[in-house]
SEPA-441278 format. One record per atom (N, C-alpha, C): residue in one letter; atom name; x, y, z. Coordinates in nm, 2 decimals, padded with zeros to 4 digits, always signed. Example, Ala and Ser with C-alpha at 12.3 -4.5 7.8 and 13.67 -1.06 7.14 Angstrom:
2
r residu->A, atome->N, xx->+01.32, yy->-00.57, zz->+00.78
r residu->A, atome->CA, xx->+01.23, yy->-00.45, zz->+00.78
r residu->A, atome->C, xx->+01.32, yy->-00.33, zz->+00.78
r residu->S, atome->N, xx->+01.28, yy->-00.22, zz->+00.71
r residu->S, atome->CA, xx->+01.37, yy->-00.11, zz->+00.71
r residu->S, atome->C, xx->+01.29, yy->+00.00, zz->+00.79
This chain:
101
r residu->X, atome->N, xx->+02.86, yy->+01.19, zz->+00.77
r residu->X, atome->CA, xx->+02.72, yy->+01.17, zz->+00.73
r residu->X, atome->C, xx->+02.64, yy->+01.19, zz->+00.86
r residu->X, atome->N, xx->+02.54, yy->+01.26, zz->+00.83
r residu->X, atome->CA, xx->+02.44, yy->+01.29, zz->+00.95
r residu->X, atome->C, xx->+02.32, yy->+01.23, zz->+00.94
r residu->X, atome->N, xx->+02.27, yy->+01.14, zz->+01.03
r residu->X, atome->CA, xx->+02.16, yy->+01.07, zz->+01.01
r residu->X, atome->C, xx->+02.07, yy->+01.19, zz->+01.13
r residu->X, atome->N, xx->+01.93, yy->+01.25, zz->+01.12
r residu->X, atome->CA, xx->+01.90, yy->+01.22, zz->+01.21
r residu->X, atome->C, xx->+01.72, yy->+01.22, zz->+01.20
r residu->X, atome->N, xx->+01.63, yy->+01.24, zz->+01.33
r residu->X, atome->CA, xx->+01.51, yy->+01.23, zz->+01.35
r residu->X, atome->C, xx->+01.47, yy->+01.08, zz->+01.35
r residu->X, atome->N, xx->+01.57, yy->+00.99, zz->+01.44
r residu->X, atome->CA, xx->+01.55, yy->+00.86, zz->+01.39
r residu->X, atome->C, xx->+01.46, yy->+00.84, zz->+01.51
r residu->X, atome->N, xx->+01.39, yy->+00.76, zz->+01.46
r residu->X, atome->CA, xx->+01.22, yy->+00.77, zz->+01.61
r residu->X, atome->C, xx->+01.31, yy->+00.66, zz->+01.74
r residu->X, atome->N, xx->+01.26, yy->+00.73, zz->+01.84
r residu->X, atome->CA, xx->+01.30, yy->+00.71, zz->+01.97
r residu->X, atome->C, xx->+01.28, yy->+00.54, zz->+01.98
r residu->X, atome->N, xx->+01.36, yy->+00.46, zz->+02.03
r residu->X, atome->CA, xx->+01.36, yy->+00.33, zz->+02.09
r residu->X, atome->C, xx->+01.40, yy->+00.26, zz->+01.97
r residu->X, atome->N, xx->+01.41, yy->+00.29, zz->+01.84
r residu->X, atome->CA, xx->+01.45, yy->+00.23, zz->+01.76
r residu->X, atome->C, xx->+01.62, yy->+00.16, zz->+01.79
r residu->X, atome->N, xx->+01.58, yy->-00.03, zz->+01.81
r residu->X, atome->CA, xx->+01.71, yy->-00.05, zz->+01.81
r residu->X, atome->C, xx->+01.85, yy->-00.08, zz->+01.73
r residu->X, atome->N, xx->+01.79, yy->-00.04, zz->+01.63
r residu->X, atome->CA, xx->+01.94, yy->-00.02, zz->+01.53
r residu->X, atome->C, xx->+01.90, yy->+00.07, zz->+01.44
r residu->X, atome->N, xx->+02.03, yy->+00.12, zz->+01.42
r residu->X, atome->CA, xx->+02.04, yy->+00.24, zz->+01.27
r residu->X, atome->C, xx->+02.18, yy->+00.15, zz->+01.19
r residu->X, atome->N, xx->+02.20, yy->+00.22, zz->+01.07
r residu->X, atome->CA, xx->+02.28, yy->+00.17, zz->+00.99
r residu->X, atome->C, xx->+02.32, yy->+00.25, zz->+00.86
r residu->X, atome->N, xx->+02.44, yy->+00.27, zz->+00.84
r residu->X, atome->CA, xx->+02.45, yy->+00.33, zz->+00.73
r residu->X, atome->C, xx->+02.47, yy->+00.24, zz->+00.57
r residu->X, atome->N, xx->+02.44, yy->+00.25, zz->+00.47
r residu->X, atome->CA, xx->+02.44, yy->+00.20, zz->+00.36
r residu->X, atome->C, xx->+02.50, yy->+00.29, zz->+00.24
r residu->X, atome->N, xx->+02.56, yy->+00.23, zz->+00.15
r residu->X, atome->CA, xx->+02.66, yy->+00.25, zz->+00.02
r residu->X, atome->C, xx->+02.65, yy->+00.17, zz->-00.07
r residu->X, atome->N, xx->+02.60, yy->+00.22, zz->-00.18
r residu->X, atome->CA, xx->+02.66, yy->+00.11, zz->-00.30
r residu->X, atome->C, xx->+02.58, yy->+00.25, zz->-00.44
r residu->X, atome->N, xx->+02.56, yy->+00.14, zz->-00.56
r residu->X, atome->CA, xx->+02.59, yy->+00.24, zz->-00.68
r residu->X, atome->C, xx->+02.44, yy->+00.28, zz->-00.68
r residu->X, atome->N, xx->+02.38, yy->+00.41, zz->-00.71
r residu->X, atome->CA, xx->+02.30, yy->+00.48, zz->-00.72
r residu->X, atome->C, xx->+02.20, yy->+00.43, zz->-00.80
r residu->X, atome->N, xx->+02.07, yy->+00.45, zz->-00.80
r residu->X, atome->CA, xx->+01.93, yy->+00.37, zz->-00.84
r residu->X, atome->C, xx->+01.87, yy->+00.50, zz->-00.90
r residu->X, atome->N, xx->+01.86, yy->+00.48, zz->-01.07
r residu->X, atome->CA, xx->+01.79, yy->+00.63, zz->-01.09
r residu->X, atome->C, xx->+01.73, yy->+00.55, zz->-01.17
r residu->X, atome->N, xx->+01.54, yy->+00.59, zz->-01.16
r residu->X, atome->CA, xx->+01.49, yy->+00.67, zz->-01.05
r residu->X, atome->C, xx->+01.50, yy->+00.58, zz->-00.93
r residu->X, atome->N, xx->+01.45, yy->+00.66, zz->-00.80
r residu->X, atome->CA, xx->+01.48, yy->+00.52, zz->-00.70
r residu->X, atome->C, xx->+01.33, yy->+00.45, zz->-00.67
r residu->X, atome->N, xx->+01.43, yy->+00.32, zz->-00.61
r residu->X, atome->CA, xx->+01.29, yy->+00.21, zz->-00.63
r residu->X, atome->C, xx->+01.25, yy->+00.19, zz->-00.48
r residu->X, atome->N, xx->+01.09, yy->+00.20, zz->-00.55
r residu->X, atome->CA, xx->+00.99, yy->+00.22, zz->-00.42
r residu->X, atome->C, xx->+01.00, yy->+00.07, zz->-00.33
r residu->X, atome->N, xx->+00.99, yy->+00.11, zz->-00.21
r residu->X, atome->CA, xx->+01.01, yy->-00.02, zz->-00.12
r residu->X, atome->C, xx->+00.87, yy->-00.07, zz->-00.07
r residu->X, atome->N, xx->+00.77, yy->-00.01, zz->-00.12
r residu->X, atome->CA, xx->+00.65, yy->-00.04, zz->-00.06
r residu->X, atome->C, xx->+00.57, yy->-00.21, zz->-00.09
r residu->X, atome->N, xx->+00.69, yy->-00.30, zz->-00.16
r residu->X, atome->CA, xx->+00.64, yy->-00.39, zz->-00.17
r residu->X, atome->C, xx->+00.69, yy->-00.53, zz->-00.09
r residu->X, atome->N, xx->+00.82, yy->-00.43, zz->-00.03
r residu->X, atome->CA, xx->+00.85, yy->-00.52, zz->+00.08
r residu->X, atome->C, xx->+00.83, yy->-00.51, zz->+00.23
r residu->X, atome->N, xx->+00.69, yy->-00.42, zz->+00.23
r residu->X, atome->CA, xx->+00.64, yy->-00.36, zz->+00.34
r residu->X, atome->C, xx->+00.70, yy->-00.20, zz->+00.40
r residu->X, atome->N, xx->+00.77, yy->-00.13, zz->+00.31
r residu->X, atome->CA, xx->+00.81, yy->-00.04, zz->+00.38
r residu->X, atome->C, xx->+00.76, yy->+00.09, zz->+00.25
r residu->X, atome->N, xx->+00.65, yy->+00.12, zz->+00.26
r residu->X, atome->CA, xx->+00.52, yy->+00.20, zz->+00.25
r residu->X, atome->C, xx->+00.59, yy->+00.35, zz->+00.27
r residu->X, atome->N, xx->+00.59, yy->+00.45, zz->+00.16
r residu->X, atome->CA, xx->+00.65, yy->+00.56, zz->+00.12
r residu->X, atome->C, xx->+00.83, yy->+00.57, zz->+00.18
r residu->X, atome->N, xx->+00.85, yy->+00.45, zz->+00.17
r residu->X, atome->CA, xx->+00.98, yy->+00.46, zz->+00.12
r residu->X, atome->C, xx->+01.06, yy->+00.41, zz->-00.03
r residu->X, atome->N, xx->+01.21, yy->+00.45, zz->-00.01
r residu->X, atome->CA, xx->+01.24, yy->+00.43, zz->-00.12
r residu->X, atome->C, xx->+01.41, yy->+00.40, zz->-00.07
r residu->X, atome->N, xx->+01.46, yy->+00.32, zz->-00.18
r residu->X, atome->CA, xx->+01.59, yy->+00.28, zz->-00.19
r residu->X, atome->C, xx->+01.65, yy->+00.37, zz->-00.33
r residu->X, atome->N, xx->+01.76, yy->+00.44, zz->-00.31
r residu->X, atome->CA, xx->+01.83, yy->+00.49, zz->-00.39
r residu->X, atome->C, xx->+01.97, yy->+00.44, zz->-00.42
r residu->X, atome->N, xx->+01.94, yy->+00.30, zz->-00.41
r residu->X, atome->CA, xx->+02.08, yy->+00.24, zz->-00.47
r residu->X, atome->C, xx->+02.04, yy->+00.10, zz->-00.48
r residu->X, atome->N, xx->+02.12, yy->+00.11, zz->-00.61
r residu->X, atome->CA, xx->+02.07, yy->-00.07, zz->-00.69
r residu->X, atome->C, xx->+02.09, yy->-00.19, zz->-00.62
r residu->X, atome->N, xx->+02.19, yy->-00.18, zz->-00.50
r residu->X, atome->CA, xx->+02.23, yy->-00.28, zz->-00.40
r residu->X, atome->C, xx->+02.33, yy->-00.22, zz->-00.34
r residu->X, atome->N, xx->+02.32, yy->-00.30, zz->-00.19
r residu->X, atome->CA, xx->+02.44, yy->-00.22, zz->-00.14
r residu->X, atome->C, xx->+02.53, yy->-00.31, zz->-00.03
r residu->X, atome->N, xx->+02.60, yy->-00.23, zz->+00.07
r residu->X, atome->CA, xx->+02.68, yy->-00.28, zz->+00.17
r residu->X, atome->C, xx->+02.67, yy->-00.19, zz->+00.25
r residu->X, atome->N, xx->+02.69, yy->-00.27, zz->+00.41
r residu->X, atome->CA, xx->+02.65, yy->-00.22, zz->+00.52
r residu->X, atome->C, xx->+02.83, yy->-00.10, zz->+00.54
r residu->X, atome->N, xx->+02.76, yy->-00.01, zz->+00.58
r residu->X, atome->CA, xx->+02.89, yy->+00.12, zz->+00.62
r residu->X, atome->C, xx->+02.94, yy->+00.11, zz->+00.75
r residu->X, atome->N, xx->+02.84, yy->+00.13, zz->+00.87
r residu->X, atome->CA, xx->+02.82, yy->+00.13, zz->+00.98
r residu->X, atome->C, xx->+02.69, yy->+00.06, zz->+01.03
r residu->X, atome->N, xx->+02.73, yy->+00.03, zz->+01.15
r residu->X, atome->CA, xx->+02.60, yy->-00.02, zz->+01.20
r residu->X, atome->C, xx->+02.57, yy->+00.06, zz->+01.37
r residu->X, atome->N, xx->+02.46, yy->+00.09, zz->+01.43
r residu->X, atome->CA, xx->+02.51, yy->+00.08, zz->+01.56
r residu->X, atome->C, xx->+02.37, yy->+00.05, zz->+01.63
r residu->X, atome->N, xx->+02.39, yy->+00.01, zz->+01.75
r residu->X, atome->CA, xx->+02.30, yy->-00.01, zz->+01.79
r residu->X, atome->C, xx->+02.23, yy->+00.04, zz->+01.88
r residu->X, atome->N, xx->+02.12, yy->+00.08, zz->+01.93
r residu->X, atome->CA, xx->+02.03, yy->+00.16, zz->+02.01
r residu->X, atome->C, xx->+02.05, yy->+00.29, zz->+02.00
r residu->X, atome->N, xx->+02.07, yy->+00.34, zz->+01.83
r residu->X, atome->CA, xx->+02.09, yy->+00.46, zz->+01.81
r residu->X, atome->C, xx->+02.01, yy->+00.61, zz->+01.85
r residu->X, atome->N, xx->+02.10, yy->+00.71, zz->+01.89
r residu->X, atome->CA, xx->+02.04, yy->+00.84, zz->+01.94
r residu->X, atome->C, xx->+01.95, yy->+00.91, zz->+01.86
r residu->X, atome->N, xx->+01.86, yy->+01.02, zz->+01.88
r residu->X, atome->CA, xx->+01.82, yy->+01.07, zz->+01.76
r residu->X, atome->C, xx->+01.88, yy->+01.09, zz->+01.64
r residu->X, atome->N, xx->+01.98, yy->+01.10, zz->+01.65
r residu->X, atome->CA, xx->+02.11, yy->+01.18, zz->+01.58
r residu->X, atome->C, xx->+02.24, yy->+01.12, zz->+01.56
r residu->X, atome->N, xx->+02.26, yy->+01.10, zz->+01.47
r residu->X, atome->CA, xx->+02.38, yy->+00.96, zz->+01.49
r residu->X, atome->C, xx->+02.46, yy->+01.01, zz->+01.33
r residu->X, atome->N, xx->+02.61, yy->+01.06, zz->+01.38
r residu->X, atome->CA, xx->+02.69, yy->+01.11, zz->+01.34
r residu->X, atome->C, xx->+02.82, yy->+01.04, zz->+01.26
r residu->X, atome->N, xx->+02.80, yy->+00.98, zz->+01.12
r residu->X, atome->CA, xx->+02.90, yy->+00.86, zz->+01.11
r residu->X, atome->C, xx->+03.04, yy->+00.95, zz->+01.04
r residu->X, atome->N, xx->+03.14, yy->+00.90, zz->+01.07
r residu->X, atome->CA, xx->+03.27, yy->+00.99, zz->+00.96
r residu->X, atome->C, xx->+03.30, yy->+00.90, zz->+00.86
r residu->X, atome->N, xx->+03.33, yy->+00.95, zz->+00.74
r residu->X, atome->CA, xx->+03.32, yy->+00.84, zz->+00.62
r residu->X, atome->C, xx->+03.42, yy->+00.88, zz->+00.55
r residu->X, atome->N, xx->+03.53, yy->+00.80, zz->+00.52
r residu->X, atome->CA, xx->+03.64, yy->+00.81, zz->+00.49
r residu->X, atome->C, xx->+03.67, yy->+00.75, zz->+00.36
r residu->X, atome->N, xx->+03.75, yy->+00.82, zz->+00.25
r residu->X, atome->CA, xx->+03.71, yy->+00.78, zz->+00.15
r residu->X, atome->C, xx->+03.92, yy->+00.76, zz->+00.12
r residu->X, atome->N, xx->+03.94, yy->+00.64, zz->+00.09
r residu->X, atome->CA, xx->+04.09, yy->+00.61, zz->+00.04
r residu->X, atome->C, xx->+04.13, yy->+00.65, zz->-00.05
r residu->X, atome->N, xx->+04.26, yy->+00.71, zz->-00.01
r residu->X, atome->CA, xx->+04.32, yy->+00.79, zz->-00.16
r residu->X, atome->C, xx->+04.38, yy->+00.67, zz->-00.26
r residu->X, atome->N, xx->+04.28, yy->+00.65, zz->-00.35
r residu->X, atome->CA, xx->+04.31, yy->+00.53, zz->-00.45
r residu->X, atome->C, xx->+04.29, yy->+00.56, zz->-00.57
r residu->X, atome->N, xx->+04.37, yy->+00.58, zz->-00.61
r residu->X, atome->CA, xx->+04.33, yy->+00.63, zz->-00.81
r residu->X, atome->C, xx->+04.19, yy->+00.56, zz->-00.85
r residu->X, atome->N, xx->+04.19, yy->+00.45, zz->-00.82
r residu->X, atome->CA, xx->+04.12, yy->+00.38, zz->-00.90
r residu->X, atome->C, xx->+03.95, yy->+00.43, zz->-00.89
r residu->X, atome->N, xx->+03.97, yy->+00.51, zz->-00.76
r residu->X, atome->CA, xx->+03.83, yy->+00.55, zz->-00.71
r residu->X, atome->C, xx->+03.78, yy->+00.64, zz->-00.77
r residu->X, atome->N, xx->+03.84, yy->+00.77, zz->-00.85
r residu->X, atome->CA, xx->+03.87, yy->+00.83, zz->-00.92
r residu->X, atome->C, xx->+03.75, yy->+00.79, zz->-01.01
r residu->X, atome->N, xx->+03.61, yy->+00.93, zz->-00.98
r residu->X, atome->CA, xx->+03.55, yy->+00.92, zz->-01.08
r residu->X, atome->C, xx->+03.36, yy->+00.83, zz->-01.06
r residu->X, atome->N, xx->+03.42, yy->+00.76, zz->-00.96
r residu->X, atome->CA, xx->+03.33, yy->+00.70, zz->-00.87
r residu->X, atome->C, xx->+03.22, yy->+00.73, zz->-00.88
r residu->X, atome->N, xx->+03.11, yy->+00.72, zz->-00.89
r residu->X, atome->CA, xx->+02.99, yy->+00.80, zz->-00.82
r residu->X, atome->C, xx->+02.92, yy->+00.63, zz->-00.72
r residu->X, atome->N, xx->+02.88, yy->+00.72, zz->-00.63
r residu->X, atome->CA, xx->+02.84, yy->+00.59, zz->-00.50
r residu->X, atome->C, xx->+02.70, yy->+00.69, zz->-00.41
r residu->X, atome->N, xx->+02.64, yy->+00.59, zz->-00.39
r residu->X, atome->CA, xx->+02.50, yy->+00.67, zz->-00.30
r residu->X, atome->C, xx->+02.52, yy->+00.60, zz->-00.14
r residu->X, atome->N, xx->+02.45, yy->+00.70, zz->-00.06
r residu->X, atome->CA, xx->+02.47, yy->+00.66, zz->+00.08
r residu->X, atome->C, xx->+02.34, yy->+00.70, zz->+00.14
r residu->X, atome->N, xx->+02.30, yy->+00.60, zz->+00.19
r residu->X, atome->CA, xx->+02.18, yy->+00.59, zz->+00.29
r residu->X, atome->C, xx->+02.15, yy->+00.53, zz->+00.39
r residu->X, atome->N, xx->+02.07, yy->+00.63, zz->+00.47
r residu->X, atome->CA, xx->+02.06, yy->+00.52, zz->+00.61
r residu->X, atome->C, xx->+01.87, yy->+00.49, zz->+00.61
r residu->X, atome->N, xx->+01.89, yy->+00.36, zz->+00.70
r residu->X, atome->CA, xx->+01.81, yy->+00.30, zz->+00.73
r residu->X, atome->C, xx->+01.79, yy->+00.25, zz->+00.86
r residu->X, atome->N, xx->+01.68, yy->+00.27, zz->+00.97
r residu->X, atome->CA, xx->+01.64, yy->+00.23, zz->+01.09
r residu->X, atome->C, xx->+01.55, yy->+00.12, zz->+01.17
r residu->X, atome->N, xx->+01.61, yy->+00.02, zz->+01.23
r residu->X, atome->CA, xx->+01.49, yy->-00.05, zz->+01.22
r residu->X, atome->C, xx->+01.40, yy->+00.00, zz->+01.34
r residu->X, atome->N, xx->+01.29, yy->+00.04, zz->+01.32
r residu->X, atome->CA, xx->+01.20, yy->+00.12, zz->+01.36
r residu->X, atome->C, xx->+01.04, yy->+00.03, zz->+01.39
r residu->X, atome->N, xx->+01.00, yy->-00.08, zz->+01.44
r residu->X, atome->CA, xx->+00.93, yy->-00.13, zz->+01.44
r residu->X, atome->C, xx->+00.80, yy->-00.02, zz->+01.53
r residu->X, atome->N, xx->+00.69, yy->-00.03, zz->+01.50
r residu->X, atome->CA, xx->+00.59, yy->-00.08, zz->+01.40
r residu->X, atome->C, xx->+00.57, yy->+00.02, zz->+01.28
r residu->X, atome->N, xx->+00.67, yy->+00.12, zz->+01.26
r residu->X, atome->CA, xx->+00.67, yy->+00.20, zz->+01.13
r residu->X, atome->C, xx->+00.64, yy->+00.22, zz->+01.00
r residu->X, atome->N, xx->+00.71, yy->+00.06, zz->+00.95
r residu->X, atome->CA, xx->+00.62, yy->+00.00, zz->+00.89
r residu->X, atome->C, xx->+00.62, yy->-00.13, zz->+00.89
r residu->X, atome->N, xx->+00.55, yy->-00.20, zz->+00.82
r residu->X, atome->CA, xx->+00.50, yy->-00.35, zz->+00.83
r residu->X, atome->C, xx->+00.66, yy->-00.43, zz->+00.85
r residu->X, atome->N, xx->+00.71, yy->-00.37, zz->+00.72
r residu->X, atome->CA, xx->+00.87, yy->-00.46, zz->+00.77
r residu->X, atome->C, xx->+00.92, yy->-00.40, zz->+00.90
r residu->X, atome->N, xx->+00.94, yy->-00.29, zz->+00.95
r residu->X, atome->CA, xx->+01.00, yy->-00.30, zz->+01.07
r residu->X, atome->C, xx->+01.09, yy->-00.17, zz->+01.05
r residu->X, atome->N, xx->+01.15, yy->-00.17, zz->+00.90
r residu->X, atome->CA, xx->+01.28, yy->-00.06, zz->+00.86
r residu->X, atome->C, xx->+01.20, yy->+00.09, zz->+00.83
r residu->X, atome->N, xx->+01.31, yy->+00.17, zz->+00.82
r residu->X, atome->CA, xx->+01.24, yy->+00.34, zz->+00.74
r residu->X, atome->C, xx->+01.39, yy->+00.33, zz->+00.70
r residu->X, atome->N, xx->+01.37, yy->+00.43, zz->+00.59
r residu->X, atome->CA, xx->+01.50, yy->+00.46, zz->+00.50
r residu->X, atome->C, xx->+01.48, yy->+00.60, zz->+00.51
r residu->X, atome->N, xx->+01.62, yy->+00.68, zz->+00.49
r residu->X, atome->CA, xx->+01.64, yy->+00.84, zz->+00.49
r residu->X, atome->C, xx->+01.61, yy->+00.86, zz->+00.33
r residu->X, atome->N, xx->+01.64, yy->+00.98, zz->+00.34
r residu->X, atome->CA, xx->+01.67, yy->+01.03, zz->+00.18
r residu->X, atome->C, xx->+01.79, yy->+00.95, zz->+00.14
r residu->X, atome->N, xx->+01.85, yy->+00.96, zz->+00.01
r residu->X, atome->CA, xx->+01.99, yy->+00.93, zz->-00.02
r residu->X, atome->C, xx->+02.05, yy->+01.05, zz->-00.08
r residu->X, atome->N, xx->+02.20, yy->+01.03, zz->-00.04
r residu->X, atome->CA, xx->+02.28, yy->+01.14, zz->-00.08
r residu->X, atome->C, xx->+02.40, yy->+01.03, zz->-00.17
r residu->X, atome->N, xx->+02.39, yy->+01.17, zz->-00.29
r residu->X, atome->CA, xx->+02.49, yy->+01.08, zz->-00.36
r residu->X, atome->C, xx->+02.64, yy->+01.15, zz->-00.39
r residu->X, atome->N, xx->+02.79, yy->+01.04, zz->-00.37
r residu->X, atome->CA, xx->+02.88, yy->+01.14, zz->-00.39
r residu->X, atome->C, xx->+02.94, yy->+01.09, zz->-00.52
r residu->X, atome->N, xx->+03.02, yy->+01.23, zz->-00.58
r residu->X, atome->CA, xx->+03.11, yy->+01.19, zz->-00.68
r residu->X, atome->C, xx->+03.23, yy->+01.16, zz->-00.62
r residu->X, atome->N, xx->+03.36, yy->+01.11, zz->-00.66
r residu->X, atome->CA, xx->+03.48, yy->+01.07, zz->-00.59
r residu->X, atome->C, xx->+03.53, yy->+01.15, zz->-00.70
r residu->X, atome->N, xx->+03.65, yy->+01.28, zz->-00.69
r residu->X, atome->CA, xx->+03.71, yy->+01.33, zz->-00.77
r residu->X, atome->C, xx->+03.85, yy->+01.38, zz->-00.76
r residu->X, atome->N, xx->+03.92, yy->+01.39, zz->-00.84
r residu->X, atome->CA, xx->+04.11, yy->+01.42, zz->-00.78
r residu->X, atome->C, xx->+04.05, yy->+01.54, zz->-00.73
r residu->X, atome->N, xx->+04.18, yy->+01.61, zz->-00.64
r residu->X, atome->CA, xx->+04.18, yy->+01.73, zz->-00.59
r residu->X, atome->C, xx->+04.34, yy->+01.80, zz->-00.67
C-alpha cells in the first residue's frame, strides 16, 4: 500500500483495516471536515512516525482458508495538525477481496 502527498511535518501516519462502510461515513463531526471513513471500525496496520511524503507499507495477507472470501477496506490516516480541527486527514479507501488462487 502506497500512502502518499502526506503534508510535510506531519508527525505520524498510519495504516488502518477493518470491514468496509458502504456508503462511507462522513467524519466532519468529529472535526475532520471533507473527510470520510470507509470502514465501520477498525485496527491499526502500521504506524510510523515522522512520516515521508510517501510512505510505502507491504501488506501481507496469510494463507488461511478461513480468510477466503474476505472482503476488508484499508486506509490511511495522518495526523496533520492544523488540517483539520481534530488534527487527522484520512486517504481514500481501498478495498480488497481475499480469494483462492
Amino acid at each position: 500500500m502506497t500512502t502518499s502527498n502526506i503534508p510535510a511535518g506531519s508527525p505520524a501516519q498510519a495504516l488502518l483495516y477493518g470491514p468496509q462502510a458502504t456508503p462511507a461515513i462522513d467524519l466532519t463531526t468529529i472535526g475532520m471536515a471533507g473527510c470520510f471513513s470507509h470502514m465501520t471500525s477498525f485496527d491499526v496496520y502500521s504506524l510510523v512516525a515522522a512520516p515521508a511524503a510517501t510512505v510505502v507499507t507491504p501488506v501481507t495477507v496469510p494463507n488461511v482458508p478461513t480468510l477466503v472470501g474476505l472482503t476488508v477496506a484499508l486506509q490511511s490516516v495522518s495526523y496533520s495538525p492544523p488540517r483539520t480541527s481534530f488534527g487527522w486527514l484520512s486517504s481514500n479507501g481501498i478495498v480488497m477481496f481475499l480469494a483462492a488462487q
